[in-house]
Chimera marker file (.cmm) of the C-alpha trace (Angstrom):
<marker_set name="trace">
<marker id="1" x="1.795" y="-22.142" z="16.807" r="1" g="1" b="0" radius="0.5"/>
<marker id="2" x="1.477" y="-19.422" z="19.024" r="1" g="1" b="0" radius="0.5"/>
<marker id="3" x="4.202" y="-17.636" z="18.604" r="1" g="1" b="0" radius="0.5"/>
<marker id="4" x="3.363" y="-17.155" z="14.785" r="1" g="1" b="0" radius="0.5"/>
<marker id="5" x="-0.154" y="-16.093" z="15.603" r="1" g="1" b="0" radius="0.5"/>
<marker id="6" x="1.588" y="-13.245" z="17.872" r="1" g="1" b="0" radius="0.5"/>
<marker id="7" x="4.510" y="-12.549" z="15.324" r="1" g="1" b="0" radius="0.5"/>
<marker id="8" x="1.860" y="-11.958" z="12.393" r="1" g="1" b="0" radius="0.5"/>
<marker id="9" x="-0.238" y="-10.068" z="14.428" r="1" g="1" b="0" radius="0.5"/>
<marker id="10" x="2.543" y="-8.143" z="15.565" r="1" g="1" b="0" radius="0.5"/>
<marker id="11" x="3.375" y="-7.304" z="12.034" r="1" g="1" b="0" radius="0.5"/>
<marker id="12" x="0.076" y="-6.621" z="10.989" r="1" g="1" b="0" radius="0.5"/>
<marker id="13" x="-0.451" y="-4.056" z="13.817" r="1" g="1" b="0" radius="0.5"/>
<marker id="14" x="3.156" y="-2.346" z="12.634" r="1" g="1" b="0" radius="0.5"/>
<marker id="15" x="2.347" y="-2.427" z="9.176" r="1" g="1" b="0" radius="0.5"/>
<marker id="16" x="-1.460" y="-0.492" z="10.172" r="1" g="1" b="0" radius="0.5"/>
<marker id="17" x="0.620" y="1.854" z="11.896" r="1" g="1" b="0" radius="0.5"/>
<marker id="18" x="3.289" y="2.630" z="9.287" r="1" g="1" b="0" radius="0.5"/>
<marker id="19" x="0.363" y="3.360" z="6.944" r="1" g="1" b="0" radius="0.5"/>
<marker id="20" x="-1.181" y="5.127" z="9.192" r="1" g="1" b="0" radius="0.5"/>
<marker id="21" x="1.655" y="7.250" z="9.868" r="1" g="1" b="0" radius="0.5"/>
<marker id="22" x="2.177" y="7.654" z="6.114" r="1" g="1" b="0" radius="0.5"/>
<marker id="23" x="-1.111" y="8.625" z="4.927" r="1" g="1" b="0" radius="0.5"/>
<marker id="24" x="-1.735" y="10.954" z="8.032" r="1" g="1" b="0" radius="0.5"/>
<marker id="25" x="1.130" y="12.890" z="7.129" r="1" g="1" b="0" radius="0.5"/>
<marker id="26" x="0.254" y="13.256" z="3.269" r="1" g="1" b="0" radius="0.5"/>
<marker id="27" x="-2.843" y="14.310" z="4.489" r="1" g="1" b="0" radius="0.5"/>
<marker id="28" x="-1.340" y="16.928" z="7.155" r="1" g="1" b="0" radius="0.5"/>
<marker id="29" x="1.553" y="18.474" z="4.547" r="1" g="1" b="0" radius="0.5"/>
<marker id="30" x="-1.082" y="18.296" z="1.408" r="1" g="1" b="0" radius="0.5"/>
<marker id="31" x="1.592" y="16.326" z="-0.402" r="1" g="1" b="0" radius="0.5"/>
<marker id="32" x="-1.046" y="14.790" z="-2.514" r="1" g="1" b="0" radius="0.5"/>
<marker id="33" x="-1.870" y="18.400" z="-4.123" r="1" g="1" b="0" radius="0.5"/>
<marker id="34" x="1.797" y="19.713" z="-4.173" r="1" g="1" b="0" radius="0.5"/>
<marker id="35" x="2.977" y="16.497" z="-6.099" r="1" g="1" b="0" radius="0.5"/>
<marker id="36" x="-0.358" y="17.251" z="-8.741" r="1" g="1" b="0" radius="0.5"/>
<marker id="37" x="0.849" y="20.650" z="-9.379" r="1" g="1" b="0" radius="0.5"/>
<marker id="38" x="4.258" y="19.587" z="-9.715" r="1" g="1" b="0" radius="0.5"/>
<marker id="39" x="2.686" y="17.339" z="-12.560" r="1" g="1" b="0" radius="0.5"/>
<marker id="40" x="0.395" y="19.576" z="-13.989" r="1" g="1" b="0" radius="0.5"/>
<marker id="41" x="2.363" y="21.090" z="-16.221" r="1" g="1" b="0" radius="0.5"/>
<marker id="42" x="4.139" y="17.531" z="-17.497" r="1" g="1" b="0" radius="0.5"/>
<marker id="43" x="0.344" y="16.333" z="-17.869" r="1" g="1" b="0" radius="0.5"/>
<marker id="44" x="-0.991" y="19.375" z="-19.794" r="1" g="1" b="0" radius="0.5"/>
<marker id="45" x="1.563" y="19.283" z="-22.366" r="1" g="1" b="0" radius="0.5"/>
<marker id="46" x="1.629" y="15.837" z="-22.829" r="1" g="1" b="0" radius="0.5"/>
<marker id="47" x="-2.372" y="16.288" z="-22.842" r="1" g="1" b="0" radius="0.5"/>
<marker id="48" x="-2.191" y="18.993" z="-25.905" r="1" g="1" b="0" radius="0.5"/>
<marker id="49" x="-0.223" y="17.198" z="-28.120" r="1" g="1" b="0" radius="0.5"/>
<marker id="50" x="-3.183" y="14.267" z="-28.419" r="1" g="1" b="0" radius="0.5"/>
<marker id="51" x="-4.956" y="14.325" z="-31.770" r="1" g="1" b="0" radius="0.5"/>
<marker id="52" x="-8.652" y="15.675" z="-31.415" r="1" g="1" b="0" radius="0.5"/>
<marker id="53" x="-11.474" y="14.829" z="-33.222" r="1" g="1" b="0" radius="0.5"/>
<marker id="54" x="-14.082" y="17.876" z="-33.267" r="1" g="1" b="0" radius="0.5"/>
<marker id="55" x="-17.049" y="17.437" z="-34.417" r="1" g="1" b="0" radius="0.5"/>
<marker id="56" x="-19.917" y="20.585" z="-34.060" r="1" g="1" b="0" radius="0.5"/>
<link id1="1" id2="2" r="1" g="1" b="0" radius="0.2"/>
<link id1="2" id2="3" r="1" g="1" b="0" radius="0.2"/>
<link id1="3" id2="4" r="1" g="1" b="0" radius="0.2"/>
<link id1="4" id2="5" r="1" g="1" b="0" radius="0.2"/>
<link id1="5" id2="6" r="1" g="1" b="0" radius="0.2"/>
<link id1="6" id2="7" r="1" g="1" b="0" radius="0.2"/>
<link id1="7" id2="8" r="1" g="1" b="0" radius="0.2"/>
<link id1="8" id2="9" r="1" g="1" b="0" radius="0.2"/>
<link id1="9" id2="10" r="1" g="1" b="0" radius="0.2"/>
<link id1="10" id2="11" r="1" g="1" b="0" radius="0.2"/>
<link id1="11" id2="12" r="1" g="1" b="0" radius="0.2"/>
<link id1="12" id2="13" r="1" g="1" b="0" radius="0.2"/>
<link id1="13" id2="14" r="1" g="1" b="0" radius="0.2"/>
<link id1="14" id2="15" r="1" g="1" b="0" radius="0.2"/>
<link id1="15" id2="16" r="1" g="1" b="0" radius="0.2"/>
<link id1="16" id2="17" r="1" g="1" b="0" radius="0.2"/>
<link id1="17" id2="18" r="1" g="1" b="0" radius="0.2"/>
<link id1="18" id2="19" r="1" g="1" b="0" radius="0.2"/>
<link id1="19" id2="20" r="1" g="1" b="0" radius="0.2"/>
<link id1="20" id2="21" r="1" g="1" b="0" radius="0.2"/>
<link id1="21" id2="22" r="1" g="1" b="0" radius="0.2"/>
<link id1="22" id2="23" r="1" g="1" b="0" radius="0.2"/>
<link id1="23" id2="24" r="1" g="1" b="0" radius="0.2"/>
<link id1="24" id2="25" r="1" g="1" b="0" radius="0.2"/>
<link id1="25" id2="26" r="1" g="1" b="0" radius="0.2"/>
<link id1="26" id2="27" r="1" g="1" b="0" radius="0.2"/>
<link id1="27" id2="28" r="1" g="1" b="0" radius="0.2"/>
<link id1="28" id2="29" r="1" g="1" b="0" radius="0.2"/>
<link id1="29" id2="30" r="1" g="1" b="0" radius="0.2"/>
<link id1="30" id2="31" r="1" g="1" b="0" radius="0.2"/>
<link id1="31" id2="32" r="1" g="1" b="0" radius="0.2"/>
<link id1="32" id2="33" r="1" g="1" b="0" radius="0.2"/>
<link id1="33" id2="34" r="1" g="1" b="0" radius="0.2"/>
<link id1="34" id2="35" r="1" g="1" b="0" radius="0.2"/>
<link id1="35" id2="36" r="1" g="1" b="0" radius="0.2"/>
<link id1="36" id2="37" r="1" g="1" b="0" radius="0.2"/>
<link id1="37" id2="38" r="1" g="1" b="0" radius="0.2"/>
<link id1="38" id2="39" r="1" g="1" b="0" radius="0.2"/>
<link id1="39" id2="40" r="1" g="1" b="0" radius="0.2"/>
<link id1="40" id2="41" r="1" g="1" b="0" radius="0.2"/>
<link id1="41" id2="42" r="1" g="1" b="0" radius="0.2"/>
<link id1="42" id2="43" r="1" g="1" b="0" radius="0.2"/>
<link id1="43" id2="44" r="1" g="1" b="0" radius="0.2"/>
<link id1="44" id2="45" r="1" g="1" b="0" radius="0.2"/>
<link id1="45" id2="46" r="1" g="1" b="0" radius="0.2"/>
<link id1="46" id2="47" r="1" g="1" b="0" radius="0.2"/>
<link id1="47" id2="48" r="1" g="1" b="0" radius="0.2"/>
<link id1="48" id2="49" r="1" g="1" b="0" radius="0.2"/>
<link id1="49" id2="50" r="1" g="1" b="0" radius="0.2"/>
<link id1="50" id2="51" r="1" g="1" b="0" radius="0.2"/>
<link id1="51" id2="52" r="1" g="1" b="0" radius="0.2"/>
<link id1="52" id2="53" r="1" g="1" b="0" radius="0.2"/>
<link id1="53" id2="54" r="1" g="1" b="0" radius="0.2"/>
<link id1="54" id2="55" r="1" g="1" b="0" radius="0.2"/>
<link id1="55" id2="56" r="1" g="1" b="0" radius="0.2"/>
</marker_set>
């Protein structure tokens, strides 16, 4: 019984740190604003093509 408790926590501490690891370096390389403005122009194109309804 204790050697699950350990193993689990074990993973649990690996898996904090992988995410850690992962998010700190999408934060440190601005990935999350590189990968938008790869996007943008996918987005804006697809968003221009949408029907609009205009009323003034």
């Amino acid at each position: 019984m204790k050697k699950k408790v350990l193993k689990f926590l074990l993973t649990l501490v690996l898996a904090a740190v992988g995410f850690f690891v992962v998010t700190f370096t999408v934060y440190m390389f601005n990935l999350d604003m590189k990968a938008t403005s790869l996007l943008a122009p996918l987005l804006e194109k697809w968003y221009d093509r949408l029907p609009r309804k205009q009323y003034i």
